[in-house]
C-alpha positions as CSV (number, residue, x, y, z in Angstrom):
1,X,-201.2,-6.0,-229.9
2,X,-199.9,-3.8,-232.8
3,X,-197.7,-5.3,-235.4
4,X,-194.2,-4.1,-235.8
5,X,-195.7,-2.8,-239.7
6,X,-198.5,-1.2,-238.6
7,X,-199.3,2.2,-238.6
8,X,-200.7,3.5,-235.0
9,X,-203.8,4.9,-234.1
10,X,-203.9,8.4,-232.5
11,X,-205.1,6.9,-229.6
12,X,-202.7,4.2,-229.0
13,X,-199.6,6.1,-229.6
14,X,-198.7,6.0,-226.2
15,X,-198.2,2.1,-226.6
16,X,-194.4,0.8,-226.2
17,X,-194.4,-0.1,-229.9
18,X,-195.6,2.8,-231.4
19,X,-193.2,5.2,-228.8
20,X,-189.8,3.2,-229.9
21,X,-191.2,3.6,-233.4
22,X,-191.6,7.7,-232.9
23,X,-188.7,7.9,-231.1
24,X,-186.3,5.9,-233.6
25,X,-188.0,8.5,-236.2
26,X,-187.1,11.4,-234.7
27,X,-183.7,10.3,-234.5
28,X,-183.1,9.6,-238.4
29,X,-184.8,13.7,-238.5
30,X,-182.2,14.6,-236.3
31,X,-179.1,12.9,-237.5
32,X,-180.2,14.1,-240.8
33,X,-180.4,17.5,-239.7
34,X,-177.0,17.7,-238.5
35,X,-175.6,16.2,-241.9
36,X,-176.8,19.1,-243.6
37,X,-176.2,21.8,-240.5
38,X,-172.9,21.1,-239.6
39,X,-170.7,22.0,-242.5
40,X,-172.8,25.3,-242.5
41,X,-171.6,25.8,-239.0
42,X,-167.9,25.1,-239.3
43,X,-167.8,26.4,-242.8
44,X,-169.0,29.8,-241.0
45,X,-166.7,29.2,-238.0
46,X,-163.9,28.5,-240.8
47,X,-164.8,31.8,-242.6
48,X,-164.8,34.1,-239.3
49,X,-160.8,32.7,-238.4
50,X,-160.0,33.1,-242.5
51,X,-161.1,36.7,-241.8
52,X,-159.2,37.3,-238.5
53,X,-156.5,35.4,-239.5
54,X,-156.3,37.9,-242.9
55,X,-156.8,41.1,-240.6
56,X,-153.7,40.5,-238.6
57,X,-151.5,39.4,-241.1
58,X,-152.3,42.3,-242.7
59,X,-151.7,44.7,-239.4
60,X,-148.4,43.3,-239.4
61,X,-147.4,44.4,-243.1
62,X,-148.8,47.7,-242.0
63,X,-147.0,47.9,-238.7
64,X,-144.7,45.7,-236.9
65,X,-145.2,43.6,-234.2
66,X,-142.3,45.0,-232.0
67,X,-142.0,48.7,-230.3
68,X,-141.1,51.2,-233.1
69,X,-140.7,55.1,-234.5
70,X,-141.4,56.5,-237.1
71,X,-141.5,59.5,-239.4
72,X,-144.7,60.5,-241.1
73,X,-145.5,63.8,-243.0
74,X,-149.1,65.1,-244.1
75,X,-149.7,66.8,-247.2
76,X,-153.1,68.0,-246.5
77,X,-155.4,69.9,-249.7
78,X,-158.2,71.2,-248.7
79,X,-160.8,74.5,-250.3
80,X,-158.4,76.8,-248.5
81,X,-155.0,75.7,-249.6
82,X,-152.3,73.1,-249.1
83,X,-150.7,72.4,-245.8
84,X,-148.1,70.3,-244.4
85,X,-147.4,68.4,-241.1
86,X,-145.0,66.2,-239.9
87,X,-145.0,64.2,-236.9
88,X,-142.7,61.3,-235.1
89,X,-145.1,58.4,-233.9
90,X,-143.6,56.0,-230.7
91,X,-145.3,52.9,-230.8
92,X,-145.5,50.1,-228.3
93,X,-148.3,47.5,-229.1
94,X,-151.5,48.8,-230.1
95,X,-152.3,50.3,-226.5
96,X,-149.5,52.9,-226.1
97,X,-149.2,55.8,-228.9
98,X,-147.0,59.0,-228.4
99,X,-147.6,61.6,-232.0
100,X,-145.3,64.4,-231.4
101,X,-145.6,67.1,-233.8
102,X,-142.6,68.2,-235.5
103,X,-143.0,70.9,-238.0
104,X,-144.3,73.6,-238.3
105,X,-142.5,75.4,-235.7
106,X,-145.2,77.0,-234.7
107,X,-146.6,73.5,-233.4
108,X,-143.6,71.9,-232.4
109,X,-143.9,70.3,-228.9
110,X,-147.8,69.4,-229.2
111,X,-147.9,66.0,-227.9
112,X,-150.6,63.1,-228.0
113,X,-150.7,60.6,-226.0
114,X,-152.9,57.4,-225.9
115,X,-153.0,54.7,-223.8
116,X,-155.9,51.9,-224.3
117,X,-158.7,53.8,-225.5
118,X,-157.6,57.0,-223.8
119,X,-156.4,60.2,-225.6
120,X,-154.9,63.2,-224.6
121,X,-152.7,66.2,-226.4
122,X,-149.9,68.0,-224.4
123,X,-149.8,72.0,-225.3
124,X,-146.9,73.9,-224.3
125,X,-149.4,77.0,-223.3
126,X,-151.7,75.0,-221.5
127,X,-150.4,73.5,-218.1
128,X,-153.1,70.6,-218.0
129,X,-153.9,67.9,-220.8
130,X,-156.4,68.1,-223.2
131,X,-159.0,64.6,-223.4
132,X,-159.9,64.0,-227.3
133,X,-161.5,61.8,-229.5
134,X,-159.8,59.3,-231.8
135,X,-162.3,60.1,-234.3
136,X,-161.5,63.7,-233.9
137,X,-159.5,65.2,-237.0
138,X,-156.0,66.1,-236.3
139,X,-155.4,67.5,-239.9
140,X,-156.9,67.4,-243.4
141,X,-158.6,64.3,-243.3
142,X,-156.3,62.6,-241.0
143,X,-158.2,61.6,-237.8
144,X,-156.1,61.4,-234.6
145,X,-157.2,57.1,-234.6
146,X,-155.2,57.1,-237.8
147,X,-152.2,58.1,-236.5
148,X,-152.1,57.1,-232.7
149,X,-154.0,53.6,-233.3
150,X,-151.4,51.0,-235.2
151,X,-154.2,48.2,-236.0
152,X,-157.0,47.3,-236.5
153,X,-157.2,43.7,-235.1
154,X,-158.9,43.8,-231.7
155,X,-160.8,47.3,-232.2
156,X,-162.9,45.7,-235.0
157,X,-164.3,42.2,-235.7
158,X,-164.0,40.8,-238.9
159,X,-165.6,39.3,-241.7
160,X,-164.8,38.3,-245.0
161,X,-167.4,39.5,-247.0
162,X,-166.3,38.2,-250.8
163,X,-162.9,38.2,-253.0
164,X,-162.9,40.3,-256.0
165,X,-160.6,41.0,-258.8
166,X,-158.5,44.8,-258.4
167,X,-156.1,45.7,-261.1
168,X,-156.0,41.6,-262.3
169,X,-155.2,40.3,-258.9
170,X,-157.6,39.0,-256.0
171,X,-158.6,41.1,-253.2
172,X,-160.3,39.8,-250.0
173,X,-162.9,42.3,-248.9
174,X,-163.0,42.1,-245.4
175,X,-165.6,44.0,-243.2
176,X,-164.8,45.5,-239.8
177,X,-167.2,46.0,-237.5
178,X,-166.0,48.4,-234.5
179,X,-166.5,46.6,-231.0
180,X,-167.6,49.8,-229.5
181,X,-167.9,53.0,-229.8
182,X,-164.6,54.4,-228.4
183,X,-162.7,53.3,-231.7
184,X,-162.3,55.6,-234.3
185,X,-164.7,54.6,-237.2
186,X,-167.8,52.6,-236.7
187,X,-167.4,50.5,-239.8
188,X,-164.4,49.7,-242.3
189,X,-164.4,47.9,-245.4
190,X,-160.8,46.4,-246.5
191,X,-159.2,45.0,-249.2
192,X,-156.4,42.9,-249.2
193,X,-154.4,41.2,-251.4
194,X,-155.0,37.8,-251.7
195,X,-151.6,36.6,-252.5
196,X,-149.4,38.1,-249.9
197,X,-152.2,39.5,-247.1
198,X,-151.1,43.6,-248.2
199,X,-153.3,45.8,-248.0
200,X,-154.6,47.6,-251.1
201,X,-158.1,50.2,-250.3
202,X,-160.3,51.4,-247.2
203,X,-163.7,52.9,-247.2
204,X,-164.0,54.3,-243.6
205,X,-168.2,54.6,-242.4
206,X,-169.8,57.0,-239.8
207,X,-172.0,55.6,-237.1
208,X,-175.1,56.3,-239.6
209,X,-173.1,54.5,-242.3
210,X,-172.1,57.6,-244.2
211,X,-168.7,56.9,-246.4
212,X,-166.6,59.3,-245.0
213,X,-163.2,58.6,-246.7
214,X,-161.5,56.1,-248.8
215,X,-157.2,55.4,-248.4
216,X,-155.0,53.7,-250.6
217,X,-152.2,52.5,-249.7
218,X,-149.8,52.2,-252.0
219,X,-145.5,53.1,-252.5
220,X,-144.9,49.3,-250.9
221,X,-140.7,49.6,-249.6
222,X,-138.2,48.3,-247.5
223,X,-139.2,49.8,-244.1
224,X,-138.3,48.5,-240.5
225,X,-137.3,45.5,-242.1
226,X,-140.0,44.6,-244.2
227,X,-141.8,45.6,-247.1
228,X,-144.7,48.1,-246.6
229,X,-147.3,51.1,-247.9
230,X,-145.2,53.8,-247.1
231,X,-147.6,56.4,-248.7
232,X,-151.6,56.6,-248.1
233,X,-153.8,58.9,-250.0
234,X,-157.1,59.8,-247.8
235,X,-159.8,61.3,-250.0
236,X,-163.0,62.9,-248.8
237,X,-165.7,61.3,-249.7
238,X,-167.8,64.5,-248.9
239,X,-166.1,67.5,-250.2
240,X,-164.7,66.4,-253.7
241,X,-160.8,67.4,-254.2
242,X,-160.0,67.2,-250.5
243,X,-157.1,65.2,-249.5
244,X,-154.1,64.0,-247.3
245,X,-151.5,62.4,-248.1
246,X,-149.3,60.5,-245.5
247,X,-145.7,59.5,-246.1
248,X,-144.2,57.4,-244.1
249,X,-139.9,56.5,-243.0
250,X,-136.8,56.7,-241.1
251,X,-138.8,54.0,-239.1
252,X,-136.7,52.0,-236.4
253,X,-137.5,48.6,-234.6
254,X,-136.2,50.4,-231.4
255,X,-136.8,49.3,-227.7
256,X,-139.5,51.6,-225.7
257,X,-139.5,51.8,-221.5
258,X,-143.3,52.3,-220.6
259,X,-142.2,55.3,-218.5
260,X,-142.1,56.9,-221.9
261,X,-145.7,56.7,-222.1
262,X,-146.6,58.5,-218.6
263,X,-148.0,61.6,-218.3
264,X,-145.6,63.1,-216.2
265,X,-142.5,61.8,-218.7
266,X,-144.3,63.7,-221.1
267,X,-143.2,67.2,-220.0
268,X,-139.5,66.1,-220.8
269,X,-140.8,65.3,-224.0
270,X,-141.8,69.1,-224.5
């Protein structure tokens, strides 16, 4: 019979002594293991909701929560000149977007529309609607996404990839990763204050990971009740001295019927 103490031959490690003695073993591994594992896992489960938790308190700085309008005008210098835009953005949720163009003349009654992922622009020479692409530019470096898509929660996941020093405060840098490819950038990185969740810089990536633009957001003001960026500078990051500038007010926490958003409604819009 094998003492409790004794080591077991390979061939008698089947025996009841030596199998409670391999089994209690692999227990202590075990245990161990998850000593060391588990604050990995939540510390990493911890880090993702930090992250998500940053992104929408952000969103809501940038845009509110409720239906709104507002004003926004485009400065746009490019090789050719300097040109200038302005459009009146109806906003209910991140799913239901109506840009109407505003000035120039010329343009007035050009309409977009998105619903969910869906995107179309209203002409008032052409009788049917026209399907685009969020990632499509609208003008100067402003893509139509930037305009008819309010957030960025739920388009793109999260992660918090460090916190750095900007200007003598801390900045989150949070990474967005789109969730598809119907959204209008494939990659974003973000900072954010670290204080008060505002966001400060974006670098905006192609599907290849090509930096396509940065924005600051900056000009922080009373508006729709709270204090925001009311002016982003978009810079190309391919053709050095290009621009757009985006101004934003007159915005109004204003009740929206979902009519509004219909394509047929539309044409009243014209």
């Amino acid at each position: 019979m094998n003492h409790p103490n004794t080591p077991c031959a390979p061939q008698a490690t089947t025996a009841p002594g030596c199998a409670r003695r391999a089994r209690h073993a692999l227990l202590r591994i075990l245990a161990a293991t998850a000593v060391y594992t588990a604050p990995l896992w939540v510390g990493s489960q911890a880090y993702a909701q930090d992250a998500a938790s940053i992104l929408e308190k952000a969103d809501t700085i940038r845009f509110p929560r409720e239906p709104f309008q507002v004003e926004v005008s485009v400065t746009s210098t490019t090789a050719s000149g300097e040109e200038f835009r302005k459009y009146r953005i109806l906003s209910k949720g991140n799913e239901n977007t109506i840009v109407q163009t505003t000035e120039p003349a010329s343009e007035r009654g050009q309409i977009l529309l998105m619903k969910a992922r869906d995107l179309w622009v209203f002409l008032p020479t052409v009788s049917q609607p026209v399907r685009l692409s969020l990632a499509q530019r609208l003008t100067g470096q402003v893509a139509n996404g930037d305009l008819a898509r309010a957030n960025f929660s739920g388009d793109y996941t999260p992660k918090l990839l460090r916190t750095e020093k900007v200007d003598g405060q801390d900045h989150h840098v949070l990474e967005l990763t789109a969730v598809d490819r119907g959204v209008t950038y494939a990659r974003v990185l973000l900072w954010v204050r670290a204080s008060n969740n505002a966001p400060h810089k974006a670098e905006f990536y192609s599907l290849s990971d090509k930096l396509l633009k940065t924005c600051v957001y900056d000009e922080y003001k009373t508006l729709g009740g709270k204090l925001r960026p009311t002016r982003l500078t978009m810079q190309d990051a391919l053709k050095a001295g290009e621009q757009s500038v985006l101004e934003y007010g007159a915005m109004q926490i204003r009740e929206i019927p979902d009519k509004v958003f219909d394509k047929e409604y539309l044409k009243k819009l014209q």
